[in-house]
N, C-alpha and C positions, 0 to 999 in steps of 0.2 A: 761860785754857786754850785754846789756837791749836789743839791737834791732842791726841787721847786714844788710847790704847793697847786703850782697853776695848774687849773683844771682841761685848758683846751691850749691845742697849740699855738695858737695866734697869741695866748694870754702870756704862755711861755716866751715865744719871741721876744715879747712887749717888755717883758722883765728883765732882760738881758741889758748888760752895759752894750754900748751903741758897737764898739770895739767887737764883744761877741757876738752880738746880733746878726752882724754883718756876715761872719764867717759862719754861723750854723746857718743861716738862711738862704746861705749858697751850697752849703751841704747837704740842706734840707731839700732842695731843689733838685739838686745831681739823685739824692734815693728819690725824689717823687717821680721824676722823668726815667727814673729804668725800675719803680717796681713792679711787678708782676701784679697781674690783677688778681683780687683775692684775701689779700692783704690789705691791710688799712691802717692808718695811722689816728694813734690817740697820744695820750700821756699817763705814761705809767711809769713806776719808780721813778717819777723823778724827773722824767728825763722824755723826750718826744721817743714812740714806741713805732716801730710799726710789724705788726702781728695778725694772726690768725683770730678771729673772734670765737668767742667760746659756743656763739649758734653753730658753727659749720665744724670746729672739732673741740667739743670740751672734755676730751679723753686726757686731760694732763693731768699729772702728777700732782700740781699742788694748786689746781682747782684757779690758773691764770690762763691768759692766751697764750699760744706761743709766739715769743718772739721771735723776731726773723731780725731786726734791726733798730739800733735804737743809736739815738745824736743826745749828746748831750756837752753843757757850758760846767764843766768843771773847776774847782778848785784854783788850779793853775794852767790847766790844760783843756780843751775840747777834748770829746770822746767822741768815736763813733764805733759800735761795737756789731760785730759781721759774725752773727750767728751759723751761717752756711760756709765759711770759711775752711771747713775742716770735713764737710761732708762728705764731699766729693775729691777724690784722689788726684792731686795735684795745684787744687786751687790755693792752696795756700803759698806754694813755691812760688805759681804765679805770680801771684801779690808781690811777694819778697822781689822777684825777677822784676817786676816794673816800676818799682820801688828805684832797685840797681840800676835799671835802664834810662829813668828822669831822671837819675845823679839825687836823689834822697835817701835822704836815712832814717826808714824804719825808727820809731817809736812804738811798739807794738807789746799788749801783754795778750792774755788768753782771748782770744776775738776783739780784744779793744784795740784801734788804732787811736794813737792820740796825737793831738795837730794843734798848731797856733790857729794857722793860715788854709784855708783850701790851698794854695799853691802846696802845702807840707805834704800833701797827700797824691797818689797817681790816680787821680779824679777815674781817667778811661779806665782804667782797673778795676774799679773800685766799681763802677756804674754796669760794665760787663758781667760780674760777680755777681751784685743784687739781683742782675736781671734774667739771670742763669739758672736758679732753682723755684719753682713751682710750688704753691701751699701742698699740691699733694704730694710734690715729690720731698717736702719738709716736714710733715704729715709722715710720710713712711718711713723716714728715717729715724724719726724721734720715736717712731714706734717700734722701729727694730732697734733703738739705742737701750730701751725700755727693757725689750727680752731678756738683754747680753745681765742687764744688773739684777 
């Protein structure tokens, strides 16, 4: 499933073969239990979202929320895609480094990590990261990301 029509995330889970369900829903849980407060989860593209609502900063470029994080039941793969990954100077080696450190191998393209399994992933990693950057301090990066272009 590339892209889901469901409008709430409960509807999304619901649609998932039993096999993915399983795995986003503990994925889902690992982002609920470290996101920052601020953020919120919907569904957007497609895929369970969790974003800045456009009441608290609707200064985007093309008139969406920002996202911060988003899971989704793929094609052939789970996605889970880590917007802040690249913000902050080092987080992304980390990742790589605990990746190395659990004896896994990275599946990884431009913030998307992709996984069968939660075990595929360095869960503690992964939940330290989400829990690490601030709506404002994702808020001012995208705003000074904004200036450079």
């Amino acid at each position: 499933m590339a892209s889901s029509t469901a409008e709430t995330p409960e509807a999304y889970l619901e649609s998932l073969p039993a096999d993915r369900q399983e795995s986003i829903r503990q994925v889902r849980q690992l982002v609920l239990q470290n996101l920052p407060e601020g953020y919120v989860e919907t569904m957007r593209w497609g895929m369970l979202s969790y974003e800045i609502p456009l009441a608290v900063f609707p200064g985007t470029y093309n008139g969406q929320p920002l996202n911060y994080v988003g899971l989704a039941a793929q094609k052939n793969k789970n996605s889970l895609y880590l917007m802040g990954i690249y913000l902050r100077e080092g987080d992304y080696q980390a990742l790589m480094d605990a990746y190395r450190e659990a004896g896994l191998r990275p599946d990884v393209g431009k913030s998307c990590l992709r996984f069968r399994q939660p075990g595929d992933l360095p869960l503690q990693k992964i939940g330290e990261l989400i829990a690490a950057i601030s709506p404002t301090e994702f808020i001012a990066a995208f705003q000074a990301s904004r200036k450079k272009a």
